[in-house]
C-alpha positions as CSV (number, residue, x, y, z in Angstrom):
1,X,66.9,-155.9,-36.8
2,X,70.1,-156.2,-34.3
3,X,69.7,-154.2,-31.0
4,X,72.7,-152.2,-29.9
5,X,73.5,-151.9,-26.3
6,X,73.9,-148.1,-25.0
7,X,74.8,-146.6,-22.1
8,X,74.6,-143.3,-20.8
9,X,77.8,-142.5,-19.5
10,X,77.3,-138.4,-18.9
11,X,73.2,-136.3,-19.1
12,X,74.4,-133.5,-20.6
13,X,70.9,-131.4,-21.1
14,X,67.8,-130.9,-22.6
15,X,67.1,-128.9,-25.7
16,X,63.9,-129.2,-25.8
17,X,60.7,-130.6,-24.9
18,X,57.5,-131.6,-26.8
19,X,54.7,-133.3,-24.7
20,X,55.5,-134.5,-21.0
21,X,57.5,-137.2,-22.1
22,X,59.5,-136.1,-25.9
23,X,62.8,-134.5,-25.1
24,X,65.8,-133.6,-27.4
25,X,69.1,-134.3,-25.7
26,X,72.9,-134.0,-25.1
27,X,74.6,-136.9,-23.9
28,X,77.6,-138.6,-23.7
29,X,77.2,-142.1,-24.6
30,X,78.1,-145.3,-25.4
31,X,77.1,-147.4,-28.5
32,X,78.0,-151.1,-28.3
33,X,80.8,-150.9,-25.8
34,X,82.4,-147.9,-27.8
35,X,84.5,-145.2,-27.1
36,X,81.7,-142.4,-25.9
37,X,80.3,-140.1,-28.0
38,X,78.6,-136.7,-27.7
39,X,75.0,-137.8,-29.1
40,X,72.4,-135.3,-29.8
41,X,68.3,-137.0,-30.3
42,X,65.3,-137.0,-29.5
43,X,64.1,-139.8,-26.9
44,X,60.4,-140.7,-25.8
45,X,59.4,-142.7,-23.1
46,X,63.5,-144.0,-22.7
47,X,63.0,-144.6,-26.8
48,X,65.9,-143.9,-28.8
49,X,65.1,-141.7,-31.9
50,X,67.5,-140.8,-34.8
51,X,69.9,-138.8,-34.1
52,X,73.3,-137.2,-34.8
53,X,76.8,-138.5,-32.9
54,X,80.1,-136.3,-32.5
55,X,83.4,-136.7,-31.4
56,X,85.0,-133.9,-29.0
57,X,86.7,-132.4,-31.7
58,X,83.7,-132.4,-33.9
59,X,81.4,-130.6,-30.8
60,X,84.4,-128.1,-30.4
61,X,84.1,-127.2,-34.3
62,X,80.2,-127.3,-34.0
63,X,80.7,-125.0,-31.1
64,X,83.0,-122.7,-32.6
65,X,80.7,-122.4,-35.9
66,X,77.6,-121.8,-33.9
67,X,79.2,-119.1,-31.9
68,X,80.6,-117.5,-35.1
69,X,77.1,-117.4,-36.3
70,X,75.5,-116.3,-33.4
71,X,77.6,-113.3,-32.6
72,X,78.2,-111.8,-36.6
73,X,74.5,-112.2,-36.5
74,X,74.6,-114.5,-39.3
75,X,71.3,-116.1,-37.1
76,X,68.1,-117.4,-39.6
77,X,68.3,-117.3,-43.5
78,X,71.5,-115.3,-43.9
């Protein structure tokens, strides 16, 4: 399997944490020399795990959907 390079252009914050060293993350980063990308995972011990990446526009949209939800209370299971 073919390693791709990353870098870490922007930390943007932690989620969460499990454990001392298991943290789910916001960054901006960049994948094989790429144009960044917003890039939401979990990492372990500098361990890249599966994760989701997103353009501006697409955290903008994520953003406003998550606000919509949040505020018409439209929170767990509705």
């Amino acid at each position: 399997m073919a390693t791709v390079s990353m870098e870490i252009i922007k930390r943007i914050g932690v989620i969460s944490q499990s454990g001392e060293k298991t943290t789910k993350e916001l960054n901006l980063i960049s994948w094989g020399g790429k144009e960044p990308v917003y890039d939401l995972r979990k990492w372990s011990n500098g361990k890249a795990y599966r994760g989701i990446t997103l353009s501006l526009d697409e955290c903008a949209e994520l953003s406003r959907l998550l606000s919509e939800m949040l505020t018409d209370g439209k929170g767990r299971d509705s």
